[in-house]
Backbone as a printed PyTorch tensor [residue, N CA C, xyz], in Angstrom:
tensor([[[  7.7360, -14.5290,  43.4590],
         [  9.0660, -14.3720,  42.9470],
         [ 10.0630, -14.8440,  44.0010]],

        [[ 10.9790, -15.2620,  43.5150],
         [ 11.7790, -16.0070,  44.5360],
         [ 13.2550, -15.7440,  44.9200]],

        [[ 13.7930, -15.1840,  45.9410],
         [ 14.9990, -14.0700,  46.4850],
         [ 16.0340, -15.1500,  45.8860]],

        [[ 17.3700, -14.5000,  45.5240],
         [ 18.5800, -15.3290,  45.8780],
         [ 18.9970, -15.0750,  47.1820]],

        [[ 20.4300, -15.8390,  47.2700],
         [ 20.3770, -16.3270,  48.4830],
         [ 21.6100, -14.4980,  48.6160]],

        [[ 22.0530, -13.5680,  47.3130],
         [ 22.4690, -12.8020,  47.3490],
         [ 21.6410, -11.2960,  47.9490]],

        [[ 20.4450, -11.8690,  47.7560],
         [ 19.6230, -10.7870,  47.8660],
         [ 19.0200, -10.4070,  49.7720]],

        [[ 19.0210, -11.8500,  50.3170],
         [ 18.3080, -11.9730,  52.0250],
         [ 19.7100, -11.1670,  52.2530]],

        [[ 18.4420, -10.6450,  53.2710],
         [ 19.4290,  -9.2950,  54.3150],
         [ 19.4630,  -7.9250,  53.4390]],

        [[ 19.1720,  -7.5580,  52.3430],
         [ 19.2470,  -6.4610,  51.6010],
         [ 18.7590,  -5.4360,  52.6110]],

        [[ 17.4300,  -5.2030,  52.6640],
         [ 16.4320,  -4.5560,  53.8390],
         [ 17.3190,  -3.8240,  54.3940]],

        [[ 17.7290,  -5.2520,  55.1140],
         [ 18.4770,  -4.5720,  57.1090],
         [ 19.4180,  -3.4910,  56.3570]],

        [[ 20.4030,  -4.1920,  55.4560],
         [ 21.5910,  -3.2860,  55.1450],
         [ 21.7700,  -2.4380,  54.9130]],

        [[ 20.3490,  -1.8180,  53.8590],
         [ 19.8660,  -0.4970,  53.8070],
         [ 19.1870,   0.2380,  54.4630]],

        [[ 18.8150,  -0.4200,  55.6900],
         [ 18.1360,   0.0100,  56.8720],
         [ 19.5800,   0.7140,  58.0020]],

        [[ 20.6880,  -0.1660,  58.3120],
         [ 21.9770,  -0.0270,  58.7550],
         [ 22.3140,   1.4580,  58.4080]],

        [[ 22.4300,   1.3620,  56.9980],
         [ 22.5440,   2.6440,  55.7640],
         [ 22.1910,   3.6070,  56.0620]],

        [[ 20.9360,   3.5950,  56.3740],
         [ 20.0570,   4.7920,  56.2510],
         [ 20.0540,   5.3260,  57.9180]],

        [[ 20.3650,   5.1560,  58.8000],
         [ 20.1760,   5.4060,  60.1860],
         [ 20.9370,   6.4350,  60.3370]],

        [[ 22.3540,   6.6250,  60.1230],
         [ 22.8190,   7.9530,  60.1440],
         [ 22.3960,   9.2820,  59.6970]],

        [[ 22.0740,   8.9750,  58.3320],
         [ 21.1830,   9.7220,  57.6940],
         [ 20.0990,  10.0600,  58.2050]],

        [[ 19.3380,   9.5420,  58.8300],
         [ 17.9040,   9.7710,  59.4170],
         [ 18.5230,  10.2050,  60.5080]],

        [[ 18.8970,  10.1000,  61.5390],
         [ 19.4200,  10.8780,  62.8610],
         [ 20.1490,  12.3250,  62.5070]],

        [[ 21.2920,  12.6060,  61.3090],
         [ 21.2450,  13.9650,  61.2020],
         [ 20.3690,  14.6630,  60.4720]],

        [[ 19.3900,  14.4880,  59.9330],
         [ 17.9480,  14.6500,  59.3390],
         [ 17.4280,  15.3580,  60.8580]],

        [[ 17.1010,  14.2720,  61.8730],
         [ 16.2760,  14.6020,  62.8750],
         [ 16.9800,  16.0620,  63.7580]],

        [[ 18.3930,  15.4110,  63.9960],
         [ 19.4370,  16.7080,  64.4160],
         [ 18.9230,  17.7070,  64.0210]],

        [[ 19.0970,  18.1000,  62.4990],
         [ 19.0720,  18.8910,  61.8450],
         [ 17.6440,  19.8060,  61.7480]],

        [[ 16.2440,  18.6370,  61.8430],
         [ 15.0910,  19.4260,  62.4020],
         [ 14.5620,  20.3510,  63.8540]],

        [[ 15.1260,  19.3190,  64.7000],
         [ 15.0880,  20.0040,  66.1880],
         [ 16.2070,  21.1890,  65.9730]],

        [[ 17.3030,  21.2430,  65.6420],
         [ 17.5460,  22.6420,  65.8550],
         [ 17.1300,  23.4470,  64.8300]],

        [[ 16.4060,  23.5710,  63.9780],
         [ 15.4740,  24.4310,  63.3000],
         [ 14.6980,  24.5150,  64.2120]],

        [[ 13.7540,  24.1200,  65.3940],
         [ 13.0200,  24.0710,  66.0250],
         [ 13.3040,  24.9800,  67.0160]],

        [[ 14.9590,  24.5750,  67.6320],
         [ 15.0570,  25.1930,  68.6130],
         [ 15.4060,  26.6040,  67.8830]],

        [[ 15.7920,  27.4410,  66.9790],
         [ 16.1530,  28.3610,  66.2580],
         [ 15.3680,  29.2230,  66.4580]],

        [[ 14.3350,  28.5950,  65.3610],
         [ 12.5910,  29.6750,  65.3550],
         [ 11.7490,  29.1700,  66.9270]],

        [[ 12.2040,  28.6930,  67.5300],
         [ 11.8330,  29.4050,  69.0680],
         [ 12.8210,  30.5420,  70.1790]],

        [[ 14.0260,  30.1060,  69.6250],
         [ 14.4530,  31.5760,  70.1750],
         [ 14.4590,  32.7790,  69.2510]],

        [[ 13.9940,  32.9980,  68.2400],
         [ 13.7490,  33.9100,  67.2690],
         [ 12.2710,  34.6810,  68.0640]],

        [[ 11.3080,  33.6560,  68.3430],
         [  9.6260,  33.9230,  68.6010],
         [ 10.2600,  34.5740,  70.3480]],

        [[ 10.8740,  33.5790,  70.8680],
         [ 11.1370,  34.2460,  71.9530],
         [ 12.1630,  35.2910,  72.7090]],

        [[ 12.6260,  35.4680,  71.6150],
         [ 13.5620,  37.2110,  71.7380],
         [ 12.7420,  37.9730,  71.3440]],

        [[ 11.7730,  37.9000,  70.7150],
         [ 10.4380,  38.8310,  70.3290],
         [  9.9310,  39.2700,  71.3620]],

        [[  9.2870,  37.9850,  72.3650],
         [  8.4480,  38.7870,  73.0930],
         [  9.7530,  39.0600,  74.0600]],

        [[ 10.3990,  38.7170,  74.5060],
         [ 11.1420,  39.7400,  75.4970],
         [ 11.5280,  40.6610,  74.9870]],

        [[ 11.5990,  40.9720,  73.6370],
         [ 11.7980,  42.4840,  73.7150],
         [ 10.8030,  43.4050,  73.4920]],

        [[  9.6370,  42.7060,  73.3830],
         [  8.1920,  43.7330,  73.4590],
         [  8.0130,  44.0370,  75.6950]],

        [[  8.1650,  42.6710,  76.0800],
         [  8.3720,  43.0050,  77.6170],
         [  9.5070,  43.9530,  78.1540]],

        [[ 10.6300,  43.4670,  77.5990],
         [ 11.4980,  44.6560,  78.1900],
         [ 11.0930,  46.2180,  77.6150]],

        [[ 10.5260,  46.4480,  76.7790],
         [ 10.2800,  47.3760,  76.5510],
         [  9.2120,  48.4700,  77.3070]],

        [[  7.6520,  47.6640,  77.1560],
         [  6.6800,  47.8690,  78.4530],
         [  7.0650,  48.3500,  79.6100]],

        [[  8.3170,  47.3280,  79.6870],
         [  8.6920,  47.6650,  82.0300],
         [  9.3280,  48.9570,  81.4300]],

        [[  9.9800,  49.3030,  80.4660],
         [ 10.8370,  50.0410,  80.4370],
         [ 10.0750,  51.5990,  79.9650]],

        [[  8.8910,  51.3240,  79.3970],
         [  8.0120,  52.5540,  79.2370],
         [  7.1400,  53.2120,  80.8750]],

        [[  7.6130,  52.1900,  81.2920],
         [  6.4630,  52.6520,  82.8940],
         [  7.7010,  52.7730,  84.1750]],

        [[  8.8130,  53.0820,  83.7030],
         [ 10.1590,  53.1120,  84.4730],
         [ 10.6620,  51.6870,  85.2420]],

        [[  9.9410,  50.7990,  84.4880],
         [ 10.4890,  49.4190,  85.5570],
         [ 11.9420,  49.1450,  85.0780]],

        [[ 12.2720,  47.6700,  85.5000],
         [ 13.1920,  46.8260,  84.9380],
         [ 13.5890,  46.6490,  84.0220]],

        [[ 14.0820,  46.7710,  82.9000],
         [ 13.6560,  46.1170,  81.4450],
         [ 14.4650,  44.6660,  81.4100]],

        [[ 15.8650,  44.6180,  82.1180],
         [ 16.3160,  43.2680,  82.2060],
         [ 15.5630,  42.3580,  82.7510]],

        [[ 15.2240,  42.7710,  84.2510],
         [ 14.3230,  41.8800,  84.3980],
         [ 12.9760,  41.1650,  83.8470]],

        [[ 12.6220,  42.2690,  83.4610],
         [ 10.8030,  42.1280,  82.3240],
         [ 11.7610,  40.8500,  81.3910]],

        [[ 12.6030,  40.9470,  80.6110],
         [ 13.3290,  40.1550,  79.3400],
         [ 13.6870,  38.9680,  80.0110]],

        [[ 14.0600,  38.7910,  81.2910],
         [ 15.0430,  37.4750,  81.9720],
         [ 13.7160,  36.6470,  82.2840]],

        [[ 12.2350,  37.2600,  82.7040],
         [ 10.6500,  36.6150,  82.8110],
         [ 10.0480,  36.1200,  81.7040]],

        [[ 10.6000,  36.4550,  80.4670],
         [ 10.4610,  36.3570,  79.4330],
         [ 10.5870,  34.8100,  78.2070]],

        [[ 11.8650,  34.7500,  79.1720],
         [ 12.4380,  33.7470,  78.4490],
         [ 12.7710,  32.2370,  79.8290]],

        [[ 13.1620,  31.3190,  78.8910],
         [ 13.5550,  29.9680,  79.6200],
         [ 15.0880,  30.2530,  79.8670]],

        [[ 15.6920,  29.5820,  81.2600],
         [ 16.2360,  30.0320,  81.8010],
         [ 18.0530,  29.1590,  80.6030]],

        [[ 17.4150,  28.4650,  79.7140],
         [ 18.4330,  28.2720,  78.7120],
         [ 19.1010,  29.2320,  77.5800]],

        [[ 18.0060,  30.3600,  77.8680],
         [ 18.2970,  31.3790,  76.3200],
         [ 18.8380,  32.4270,  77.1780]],

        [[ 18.5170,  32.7700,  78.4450],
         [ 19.5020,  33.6150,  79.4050],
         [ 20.5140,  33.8200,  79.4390]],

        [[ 21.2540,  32.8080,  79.4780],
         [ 22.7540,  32.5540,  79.4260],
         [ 23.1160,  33.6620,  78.1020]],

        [[ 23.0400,  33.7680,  77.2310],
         [ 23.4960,  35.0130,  76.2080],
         [ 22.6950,  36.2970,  75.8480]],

        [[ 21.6790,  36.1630,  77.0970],
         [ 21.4930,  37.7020,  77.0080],
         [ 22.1020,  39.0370,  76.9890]],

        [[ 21.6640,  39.2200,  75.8630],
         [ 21.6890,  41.3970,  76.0060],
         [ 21.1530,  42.1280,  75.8430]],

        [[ 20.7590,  43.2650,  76.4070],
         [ 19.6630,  44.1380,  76.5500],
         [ 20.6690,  45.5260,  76.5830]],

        [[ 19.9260,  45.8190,  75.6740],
         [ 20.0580,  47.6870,  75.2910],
         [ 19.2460,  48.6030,  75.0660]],

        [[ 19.1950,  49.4080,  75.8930],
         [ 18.1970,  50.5420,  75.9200],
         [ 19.0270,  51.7820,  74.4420]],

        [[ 18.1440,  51.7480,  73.3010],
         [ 18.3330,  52.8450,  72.5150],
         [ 17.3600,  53.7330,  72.2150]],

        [[ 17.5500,  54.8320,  71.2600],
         [ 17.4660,  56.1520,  70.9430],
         [ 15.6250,  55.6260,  71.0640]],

        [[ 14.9480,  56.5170,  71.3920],
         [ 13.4110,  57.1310,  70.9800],
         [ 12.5450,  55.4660,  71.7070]],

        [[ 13.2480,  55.3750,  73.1320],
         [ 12.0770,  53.9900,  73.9030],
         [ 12.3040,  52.5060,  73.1830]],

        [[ 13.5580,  52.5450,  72.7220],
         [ 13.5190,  51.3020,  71.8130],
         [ 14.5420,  50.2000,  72.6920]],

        [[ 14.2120,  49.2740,  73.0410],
         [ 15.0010,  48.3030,  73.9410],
         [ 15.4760,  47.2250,  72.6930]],

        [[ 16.9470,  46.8710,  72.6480],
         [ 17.1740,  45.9800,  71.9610],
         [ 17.4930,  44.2510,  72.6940]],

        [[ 16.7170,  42.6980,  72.8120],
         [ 17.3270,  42.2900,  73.2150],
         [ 17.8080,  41.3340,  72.3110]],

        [[ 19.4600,  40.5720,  72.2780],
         [ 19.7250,  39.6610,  71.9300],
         [ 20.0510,  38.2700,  72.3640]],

        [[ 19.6530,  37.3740,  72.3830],
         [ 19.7530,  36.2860,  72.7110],
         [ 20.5650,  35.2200,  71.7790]],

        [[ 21.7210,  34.5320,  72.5020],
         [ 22.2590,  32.9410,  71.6040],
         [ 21.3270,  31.9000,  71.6170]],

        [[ 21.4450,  31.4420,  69.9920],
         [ 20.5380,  30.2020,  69.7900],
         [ 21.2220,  29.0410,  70.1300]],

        [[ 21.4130,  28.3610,  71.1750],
         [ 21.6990,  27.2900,  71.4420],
         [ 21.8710,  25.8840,  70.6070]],

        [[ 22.7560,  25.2140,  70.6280],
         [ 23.4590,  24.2510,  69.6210],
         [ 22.7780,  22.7600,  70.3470]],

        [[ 21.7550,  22.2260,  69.4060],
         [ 21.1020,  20.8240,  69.7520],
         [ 21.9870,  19.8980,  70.7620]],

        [[ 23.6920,  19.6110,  69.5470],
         [ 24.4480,  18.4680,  70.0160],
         [ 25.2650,  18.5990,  70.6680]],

        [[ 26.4130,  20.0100,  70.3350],
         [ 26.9030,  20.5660,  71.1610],
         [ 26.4760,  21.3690,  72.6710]],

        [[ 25.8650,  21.8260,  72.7730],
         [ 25.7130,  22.3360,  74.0910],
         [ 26.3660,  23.8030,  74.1480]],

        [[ 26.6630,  24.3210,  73.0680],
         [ 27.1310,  25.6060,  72.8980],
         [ 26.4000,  26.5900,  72.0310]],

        [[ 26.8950,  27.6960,  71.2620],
         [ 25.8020,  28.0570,  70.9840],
         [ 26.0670,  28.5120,  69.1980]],

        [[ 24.9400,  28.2360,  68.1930],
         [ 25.2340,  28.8920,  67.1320],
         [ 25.0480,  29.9120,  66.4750]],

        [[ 24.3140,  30.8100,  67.2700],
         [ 24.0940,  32.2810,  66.1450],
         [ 23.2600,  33.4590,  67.8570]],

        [[ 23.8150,  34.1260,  67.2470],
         [ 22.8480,  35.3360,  68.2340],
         [ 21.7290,  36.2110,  67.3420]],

        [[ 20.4710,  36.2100,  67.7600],
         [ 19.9610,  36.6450,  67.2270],
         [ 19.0150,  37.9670,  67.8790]],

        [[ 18.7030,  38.7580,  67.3480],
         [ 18.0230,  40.1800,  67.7950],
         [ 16.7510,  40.3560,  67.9360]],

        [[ 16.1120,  41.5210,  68.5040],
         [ 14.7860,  41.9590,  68.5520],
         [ 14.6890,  43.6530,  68.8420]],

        [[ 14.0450,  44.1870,  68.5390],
         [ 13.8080,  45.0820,  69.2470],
         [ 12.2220,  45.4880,  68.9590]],

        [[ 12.0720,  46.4180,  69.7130],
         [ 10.4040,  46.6240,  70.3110],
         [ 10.8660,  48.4070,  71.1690]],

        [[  9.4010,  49.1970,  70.8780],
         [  9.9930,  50.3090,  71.6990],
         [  8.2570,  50.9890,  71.5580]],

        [[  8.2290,  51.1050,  73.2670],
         [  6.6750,  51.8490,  73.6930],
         [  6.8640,  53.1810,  74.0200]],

        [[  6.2070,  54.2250,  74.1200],
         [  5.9280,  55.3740,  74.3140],
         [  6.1190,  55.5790,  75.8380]],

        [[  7.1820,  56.3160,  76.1080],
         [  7.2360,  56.1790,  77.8440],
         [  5.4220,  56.8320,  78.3580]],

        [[  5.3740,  56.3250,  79.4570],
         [  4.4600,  56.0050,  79.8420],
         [  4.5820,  57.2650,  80.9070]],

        [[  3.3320,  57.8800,  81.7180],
         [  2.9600,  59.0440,  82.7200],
         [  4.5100,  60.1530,  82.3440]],

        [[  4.2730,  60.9210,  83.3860],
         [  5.2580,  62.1420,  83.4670],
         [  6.4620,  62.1980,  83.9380]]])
């Protein structure tokens, strides 16, 4: 079958087209990525802060070992009612460099000896 001369270059143009689209696509996956990893990882720091905090340790510190030193920056840690440590951490913004949502955990062990 044989192109007009209207048709050469179609491809690229919709290739041109489509590139924005595909880059906030990709945007848009990595910070889902980065999201449900600070979700997984406010988890375990707040099962760690909790531990140090059943055997009289640290609990900030146990939570600050916990995590990468990017999800730090909006830490909070709260010791509540019946051994329960709450920590929250900001989910960090892919393009911006700021942050979009804070999200929670909590975890709480049985204090530990006498």
């Amino acid at each position: 079958m044989a192109r007009g001369a209207d048709e050469r270059g179609q491809a690229s143009v919709e290739l041109v087209a489509l590139l924005p689209v595909l880059a906030i696509v990709g945007a848009l996956l990595w910070q889902a990525v980065v999201a449900g990893q600070a979700i997984w990882l406010t988890g375990a720091a707040a099962r760690a802060a909790a531990r140090a905090a059943a055997i009289g340790g640290d609990a900030r510190a146990a939570a600050r070992a916990a995590l990468p030193p990017r999800l730090e920056r909006g830490l909070a840690i709260s010791s509540e009612s019946g051994g329960q440590v709450r920590v929250a951490v900001r989910v960090p913004s892919v393009l911006t460099g700021g942050s979009l949502a804070t999200v929670a955990s909590r975890a709480a062990f049985p204090r530990q000896g006498s």
